[in-house]
DOGU-322439 format. One record per residue (C-alpha): residue number from 1; residue in three letters; y, z, x. Coordinates in steps of 0.5 Angstrom, whole numbers. Example, Ala and Ser with C-alpha at 12.3 -4.5 7.8 and 13.67 -1.06 7.14 Angstrom:
BEGIN
<1, ALA, <-9, 16, 25>> <2, SER, <-2, 14, 27>> 
This chain:
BEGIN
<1, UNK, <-212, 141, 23>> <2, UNK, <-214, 134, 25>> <3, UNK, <-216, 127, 24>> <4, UNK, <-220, 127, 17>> <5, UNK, <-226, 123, 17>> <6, UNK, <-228, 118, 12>> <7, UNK, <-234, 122, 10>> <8, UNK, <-231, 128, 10>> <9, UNK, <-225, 125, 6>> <10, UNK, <-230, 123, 1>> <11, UNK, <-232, 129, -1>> <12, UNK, <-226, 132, -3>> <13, UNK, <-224, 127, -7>> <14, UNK, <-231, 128, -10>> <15, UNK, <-229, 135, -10>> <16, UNK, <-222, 135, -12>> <17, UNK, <-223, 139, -17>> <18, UNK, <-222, 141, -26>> <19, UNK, <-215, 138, -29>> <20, UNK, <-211, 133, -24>> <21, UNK, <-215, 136, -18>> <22, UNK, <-210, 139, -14>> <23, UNK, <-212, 142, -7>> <24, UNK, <-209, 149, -8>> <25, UNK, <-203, 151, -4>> <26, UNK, <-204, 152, 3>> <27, UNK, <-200, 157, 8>> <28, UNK, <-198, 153, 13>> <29, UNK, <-194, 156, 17>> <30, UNK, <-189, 163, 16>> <31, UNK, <-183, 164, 20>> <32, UNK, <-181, 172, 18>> <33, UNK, <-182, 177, 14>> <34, UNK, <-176, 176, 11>> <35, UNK, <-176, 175, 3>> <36, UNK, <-176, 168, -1>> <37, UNK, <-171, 165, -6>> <38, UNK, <-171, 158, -7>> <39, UNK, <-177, 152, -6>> <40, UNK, <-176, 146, -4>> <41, UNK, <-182, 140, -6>> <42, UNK, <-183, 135, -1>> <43, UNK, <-187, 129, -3>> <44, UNK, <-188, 123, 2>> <45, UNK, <-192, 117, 3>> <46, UNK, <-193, 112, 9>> <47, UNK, <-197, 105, 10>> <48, UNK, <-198, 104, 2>> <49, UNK, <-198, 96, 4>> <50, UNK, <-198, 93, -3>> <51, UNK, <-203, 96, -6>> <52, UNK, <-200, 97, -14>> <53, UNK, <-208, 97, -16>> <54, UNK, <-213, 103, -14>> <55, UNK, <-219, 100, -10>> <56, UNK, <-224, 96, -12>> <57, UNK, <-231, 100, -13>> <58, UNK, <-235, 97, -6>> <59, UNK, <-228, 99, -2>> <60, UNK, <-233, 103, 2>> <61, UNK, <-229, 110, 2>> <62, UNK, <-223, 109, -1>> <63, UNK, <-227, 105, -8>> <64, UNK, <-222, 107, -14>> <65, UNK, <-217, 111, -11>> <66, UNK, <-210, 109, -10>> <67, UNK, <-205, 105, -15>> <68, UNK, <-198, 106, -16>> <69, UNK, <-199, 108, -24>> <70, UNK, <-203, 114, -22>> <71, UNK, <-199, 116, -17>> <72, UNK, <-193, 115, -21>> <73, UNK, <-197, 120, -26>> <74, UNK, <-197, 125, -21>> <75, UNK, <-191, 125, -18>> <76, UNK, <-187, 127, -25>> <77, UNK, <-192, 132, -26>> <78, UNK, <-190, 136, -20>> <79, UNK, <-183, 134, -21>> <80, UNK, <-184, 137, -29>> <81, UNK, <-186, 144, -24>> <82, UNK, <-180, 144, -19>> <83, UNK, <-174, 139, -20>> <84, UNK, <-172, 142, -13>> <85, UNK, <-176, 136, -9>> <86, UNK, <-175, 130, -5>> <87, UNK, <-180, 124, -4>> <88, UNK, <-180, 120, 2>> <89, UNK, <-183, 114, 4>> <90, UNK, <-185, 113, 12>> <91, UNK, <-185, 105, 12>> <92, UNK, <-189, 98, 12>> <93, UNK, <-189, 98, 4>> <94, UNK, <-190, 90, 6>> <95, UNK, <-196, 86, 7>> <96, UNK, <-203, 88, 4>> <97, UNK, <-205, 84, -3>> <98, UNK, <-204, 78, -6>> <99, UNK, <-198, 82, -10>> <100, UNK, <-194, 82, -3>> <101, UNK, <-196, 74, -2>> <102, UNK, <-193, 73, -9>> <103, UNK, <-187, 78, -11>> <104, UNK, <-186, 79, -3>> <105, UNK, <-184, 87, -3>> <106, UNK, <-180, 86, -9>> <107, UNK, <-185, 89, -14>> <108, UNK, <-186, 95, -10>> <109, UNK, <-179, 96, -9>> <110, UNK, <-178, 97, -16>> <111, UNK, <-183, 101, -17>> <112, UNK, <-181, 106, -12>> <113, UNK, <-175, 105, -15>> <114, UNK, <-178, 108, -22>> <115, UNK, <-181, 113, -19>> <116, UNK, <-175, 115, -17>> <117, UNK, <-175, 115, -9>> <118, UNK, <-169, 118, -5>> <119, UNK, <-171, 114, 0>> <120, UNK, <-176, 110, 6>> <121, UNK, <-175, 108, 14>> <122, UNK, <-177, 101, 16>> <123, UNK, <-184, 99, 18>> <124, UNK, <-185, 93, 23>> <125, UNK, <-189, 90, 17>> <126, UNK, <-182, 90, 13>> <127, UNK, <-179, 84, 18>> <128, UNK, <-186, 79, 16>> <129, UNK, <-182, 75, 12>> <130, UNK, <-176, 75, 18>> <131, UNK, <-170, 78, 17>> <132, UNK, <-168, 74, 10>> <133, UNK, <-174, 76, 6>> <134, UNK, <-173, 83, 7>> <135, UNK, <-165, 82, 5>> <136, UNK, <-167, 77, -1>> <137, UNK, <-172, 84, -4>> <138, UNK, <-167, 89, -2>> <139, UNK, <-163, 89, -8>> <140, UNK, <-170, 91, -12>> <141, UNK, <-170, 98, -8>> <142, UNK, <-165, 103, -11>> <143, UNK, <-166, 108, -5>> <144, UNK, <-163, 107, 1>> <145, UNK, <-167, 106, 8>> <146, UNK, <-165, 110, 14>> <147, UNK, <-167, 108, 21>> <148, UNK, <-163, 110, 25>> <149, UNK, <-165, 106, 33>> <150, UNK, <-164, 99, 30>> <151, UNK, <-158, 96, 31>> <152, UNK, <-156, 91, 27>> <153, UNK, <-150, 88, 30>> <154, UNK, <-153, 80, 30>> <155, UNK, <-156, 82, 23>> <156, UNK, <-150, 85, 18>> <157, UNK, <-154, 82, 12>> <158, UNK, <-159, 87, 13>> <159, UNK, <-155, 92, 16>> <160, UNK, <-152, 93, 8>> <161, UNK, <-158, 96, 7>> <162, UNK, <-160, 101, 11>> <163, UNK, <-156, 108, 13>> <164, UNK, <-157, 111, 20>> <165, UNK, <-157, 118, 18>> <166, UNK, <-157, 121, 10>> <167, UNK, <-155, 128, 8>> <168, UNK, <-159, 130, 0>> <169, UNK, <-157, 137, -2>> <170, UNK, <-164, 141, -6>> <171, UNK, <-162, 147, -10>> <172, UNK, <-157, 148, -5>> <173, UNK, <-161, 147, 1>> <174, UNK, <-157, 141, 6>> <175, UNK, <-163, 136, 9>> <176, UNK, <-161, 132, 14>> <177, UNK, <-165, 126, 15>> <178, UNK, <-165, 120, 21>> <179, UNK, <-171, 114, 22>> <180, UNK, <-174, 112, 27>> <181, UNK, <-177, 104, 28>> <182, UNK, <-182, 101, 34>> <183, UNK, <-181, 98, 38>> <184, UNK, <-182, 91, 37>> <185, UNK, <-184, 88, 44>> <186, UNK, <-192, 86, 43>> <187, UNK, <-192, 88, 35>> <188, UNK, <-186, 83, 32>> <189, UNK, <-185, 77, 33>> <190, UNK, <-177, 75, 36>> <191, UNK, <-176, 70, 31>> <192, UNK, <-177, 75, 25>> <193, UNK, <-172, 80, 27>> <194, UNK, <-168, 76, 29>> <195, UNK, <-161, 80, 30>> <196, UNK, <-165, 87, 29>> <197, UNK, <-165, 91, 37>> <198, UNK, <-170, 96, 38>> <199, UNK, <-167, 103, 42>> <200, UNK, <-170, 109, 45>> <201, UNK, <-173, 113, 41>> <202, UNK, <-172, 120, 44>> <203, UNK, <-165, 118, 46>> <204, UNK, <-163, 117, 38>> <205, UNK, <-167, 123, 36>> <206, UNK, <-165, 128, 40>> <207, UNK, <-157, 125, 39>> <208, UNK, <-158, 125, 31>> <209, UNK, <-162, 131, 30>> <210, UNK, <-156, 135, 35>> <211, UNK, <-151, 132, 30>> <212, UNK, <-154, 134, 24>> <213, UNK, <-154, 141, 26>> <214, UNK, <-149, 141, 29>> <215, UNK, <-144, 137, 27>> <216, UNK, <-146, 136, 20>> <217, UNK, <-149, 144, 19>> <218, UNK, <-155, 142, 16>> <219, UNK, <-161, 147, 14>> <220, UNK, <-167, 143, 15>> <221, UNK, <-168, 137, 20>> <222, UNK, <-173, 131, 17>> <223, UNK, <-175, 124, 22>> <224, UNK, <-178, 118, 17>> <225, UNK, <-182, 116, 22>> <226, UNK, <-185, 109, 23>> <227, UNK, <-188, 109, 31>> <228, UNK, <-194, 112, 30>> <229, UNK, <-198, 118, 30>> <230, UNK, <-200, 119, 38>> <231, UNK, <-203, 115, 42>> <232, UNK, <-208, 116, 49>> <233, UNK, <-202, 112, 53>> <234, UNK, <-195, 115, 54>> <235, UNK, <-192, 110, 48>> <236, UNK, <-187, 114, 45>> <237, UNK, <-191, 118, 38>> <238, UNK, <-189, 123, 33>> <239, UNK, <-193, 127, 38>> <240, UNK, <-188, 126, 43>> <241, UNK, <-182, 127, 39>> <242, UNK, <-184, 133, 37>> <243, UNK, <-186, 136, 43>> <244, UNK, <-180, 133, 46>> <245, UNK, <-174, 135, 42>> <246, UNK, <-172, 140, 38>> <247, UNK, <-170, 142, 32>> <248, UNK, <-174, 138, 27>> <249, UNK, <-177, 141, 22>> <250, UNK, <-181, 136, 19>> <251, UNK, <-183, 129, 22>> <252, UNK, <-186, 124, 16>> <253, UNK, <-189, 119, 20>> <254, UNK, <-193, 113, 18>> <255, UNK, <-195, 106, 22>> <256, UNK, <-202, 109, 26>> <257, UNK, <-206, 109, 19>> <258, UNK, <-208, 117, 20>> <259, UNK, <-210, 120, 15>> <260, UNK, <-209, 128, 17>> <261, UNK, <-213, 133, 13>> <262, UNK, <-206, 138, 14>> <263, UNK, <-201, 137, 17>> <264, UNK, <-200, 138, 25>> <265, UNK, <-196, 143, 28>> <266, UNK, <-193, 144, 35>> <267, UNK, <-191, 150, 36>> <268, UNK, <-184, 151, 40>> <269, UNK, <-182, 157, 45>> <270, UNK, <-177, 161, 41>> <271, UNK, <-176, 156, 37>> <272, UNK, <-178, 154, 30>> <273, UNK, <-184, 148, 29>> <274, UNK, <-184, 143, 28>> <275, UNK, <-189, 139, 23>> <276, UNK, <-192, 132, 23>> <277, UNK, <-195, 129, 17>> <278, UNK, <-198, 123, 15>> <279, UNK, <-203, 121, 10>> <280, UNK, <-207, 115, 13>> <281, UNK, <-205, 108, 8>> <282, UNK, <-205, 105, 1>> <283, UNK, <-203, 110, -2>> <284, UNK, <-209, 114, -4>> <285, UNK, <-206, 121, -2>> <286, UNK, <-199, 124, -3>> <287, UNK, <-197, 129, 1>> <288, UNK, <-194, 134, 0>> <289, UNK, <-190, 140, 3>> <290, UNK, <-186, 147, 0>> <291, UNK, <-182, 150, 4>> <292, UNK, <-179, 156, 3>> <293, UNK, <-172, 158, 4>> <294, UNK, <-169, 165, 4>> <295, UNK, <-162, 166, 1>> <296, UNK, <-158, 164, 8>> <297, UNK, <-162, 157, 6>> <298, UNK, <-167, 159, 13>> <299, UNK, <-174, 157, 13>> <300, UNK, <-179, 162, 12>> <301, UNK, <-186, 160, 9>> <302, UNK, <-188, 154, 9>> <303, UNK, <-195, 151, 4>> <304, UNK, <-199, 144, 3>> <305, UNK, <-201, 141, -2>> <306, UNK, <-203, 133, -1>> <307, UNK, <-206, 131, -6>> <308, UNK, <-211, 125, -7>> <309, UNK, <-210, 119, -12>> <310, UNK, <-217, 119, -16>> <311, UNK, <-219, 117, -23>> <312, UNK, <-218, 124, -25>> <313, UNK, <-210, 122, -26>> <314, UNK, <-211, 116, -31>> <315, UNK, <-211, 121, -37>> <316, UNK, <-204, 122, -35>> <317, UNK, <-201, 115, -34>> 
């Protein structure tokens, strides 16, 4: 489990396989011996930046992946296999293309709205066009954002968008989901989130997850993540969170570009892991997570199945 590195990621791609060159499931991580009765779909993507087209031939290690058709293709593929899914998105669906320059985010928001998405947090590239462009686009998007440690007191128009937590029931299974935002200082101009106020992180996670366990009773806890996978200094990362509160399942996280080969566990004394997974930018890859319940609606086995957006899926758009 680690960074994936463009040379290697290039041969899976080549690899990928006959049919829609899915990666076989993977065992992931398995909480017990308990028997399985139910499967939930997790499918997730992050930093996809505009990039409605694949890349061009000369793109270096990414020529040809990617494209929104394509990965519409996939996603109703999988869904055809298990209607007991979510799909999320992990941030910064602005800025990147000459689609972004023209449409400003409204073409992706609608997109994403076709391909059914339950929901996505806020990246920092989502305020480029101050507060007001992202309000004047919002209304594209039939999914809900949730970010949970802005406040949006000096921004109420925007705060009409956004929930600071949501609840979807999966084949009887209760999902909790919260999102995290970065902290702006150095990274977003005042003026362009103007009303918007960045609070910690780790306080809002820890508050929100025991809320949604607690309070609200959920059986499975997921962070939409914008801050970054890890980082080499002490700024707050998926790394730290995980590592820092319990009770997180699933963290989807986005911002650092980081392509992971699997997703990341960290192992918690006495307690479940929590997993990290983020599937680098521009949607070349989707992600993908089953997790298995037992009849109590507990965890018990967990698989991956990211999948690259390649050629081989355009027979299916």
């Amino acid at each position: 489990m680690g960074i994936i590195n463009r040379k290697t990621f290039l041969k899976q791609v080549t690899a990928a396989g006959a049919g829609l060159g899915l990666i076989g499931m993977r065992p992931l991580v398995s909480y017990g011996r308990s028997s399985s009765s139910k499967m939930v779909t997790i499918m997730h993507t992050n930093d996809t930046h505009a990039r409605i087209d694949p890349f061009p031939m000369g793109s270096g290690a990414y020529a040809e992946l990617g494209g929104a058709a394509r990965r519409a293709a996939l996603i109703k593929k999988i869904r055809r296999e298990n209607p007991n899914n979510l799909l999320l998105d992990a941030g910064d669906v602005f800025q990147g293309t000459p689609y972004f320059n023209y449409y400003h985010g409204a073409l992706d928001f609608e997109l994403m709205t076709m391909m059914k998405y339950d929901a996505s947090t806020i990246g920092n590239h989502e305020f480029d066009n101050k507060v007001e462009g992202f309000v004047d686009v919002a209304p594209k998007a039939g999914f809900p954002f949730v970010i949970s440690n802005y406040n949006f007191d000096g921004a109420p128009e925007m705060a009409r968008f956004t929930k600071e937590t949501l609840i979807k029931y999966v084949d009887g299974v209760k999902i909790g989901i919260f999102g995290l935002g970065i902290a702006f200082e150095n990274l977003v101009l005042p003026d362009l989130h103007k009303g918007v106020r960045y609070i910690n992180a780790q306080l809002v996670a820890r508050q929100l997850t025991r809320r949604l366990r607690e309070d609200h009773g959920c059986d499975m806890v997921i962070c939409l993540s914008h801050i970054g996978y890890k980082y080499e200094s002490d700024q707050v990362s998926d790394y730290v969170i995980a590592n820092e509160v319990d009770g997180i399942d699933l963290i989807i996280g986005g911002h650092t570009h980081t392509l992971l080969d699997e997703p990341h566990i960290v192992e918690k004394r006495g307690k479940n892991p929590t997993i990290i997974s983020q599937v680098g930018h521009a949607g070349v890859v989707l992600g993908r997570l089953n997790f298995e319940f037992d009849r109590t609606n507990r965890i018990r086995r967990v698989f991956v199945a990211n999948q690259h957006i390649d050629p081989e899926l355009d027979k299916y758009v």
